[in-house]
N, C-alpha and C positions, 0 to 999 in steps of 0.2 A: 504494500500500500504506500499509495506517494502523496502528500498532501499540502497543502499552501493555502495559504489568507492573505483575503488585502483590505486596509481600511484605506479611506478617502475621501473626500469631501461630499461625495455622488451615492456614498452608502459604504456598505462593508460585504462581502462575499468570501467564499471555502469555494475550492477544490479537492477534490480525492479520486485518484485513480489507483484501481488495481490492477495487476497484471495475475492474470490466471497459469495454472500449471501448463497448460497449453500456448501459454503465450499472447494471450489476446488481452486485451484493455481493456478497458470500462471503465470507463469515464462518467464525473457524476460534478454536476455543479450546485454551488447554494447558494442564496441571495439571502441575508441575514436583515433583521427587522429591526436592530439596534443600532447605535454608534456606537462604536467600543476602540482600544487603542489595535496596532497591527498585534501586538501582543495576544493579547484576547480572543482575536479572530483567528490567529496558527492554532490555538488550542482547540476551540471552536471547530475548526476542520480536523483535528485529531479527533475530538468528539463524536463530529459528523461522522468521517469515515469508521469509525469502529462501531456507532450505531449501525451504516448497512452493510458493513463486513460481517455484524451479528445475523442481519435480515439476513442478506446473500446465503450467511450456511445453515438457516434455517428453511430456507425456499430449496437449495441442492440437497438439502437432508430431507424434506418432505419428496421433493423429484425420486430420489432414489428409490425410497421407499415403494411405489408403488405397484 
């Protein structure tokens, strides 16, 4: 998982991309509702990302399952 924040006059946003065993990406962007410093919003995209890194092997683990 690769992740980054930006704050700015214009708003604040996260990125987080995963790279799969296979090699493929996924890519996920956020638009954040607060102002916060750039501080705040790396974490925020740490956050982010390991909320749908939890989704992702919850939705691969239900897939397999069936």
């Amino acid at each position: 998982m690769y992740f980054d924040g930006a704050a700015h006059q214009e708003g604040t946003g996260a990125g987080v991309i995963f790279l799969t065993p296979q090699q493929d990406l996924l890519p996920y962007s956020f638009s954040l509702s607060h102002n916060c410093s750039n501080n705040v919003v790396e974490y925020q995209a740490l956050i982010l990302g390991l909320e749908a890194a939890t989704e992702l092997k919850w939705k691969s683990t239900k897939t397999h399952n069936l």
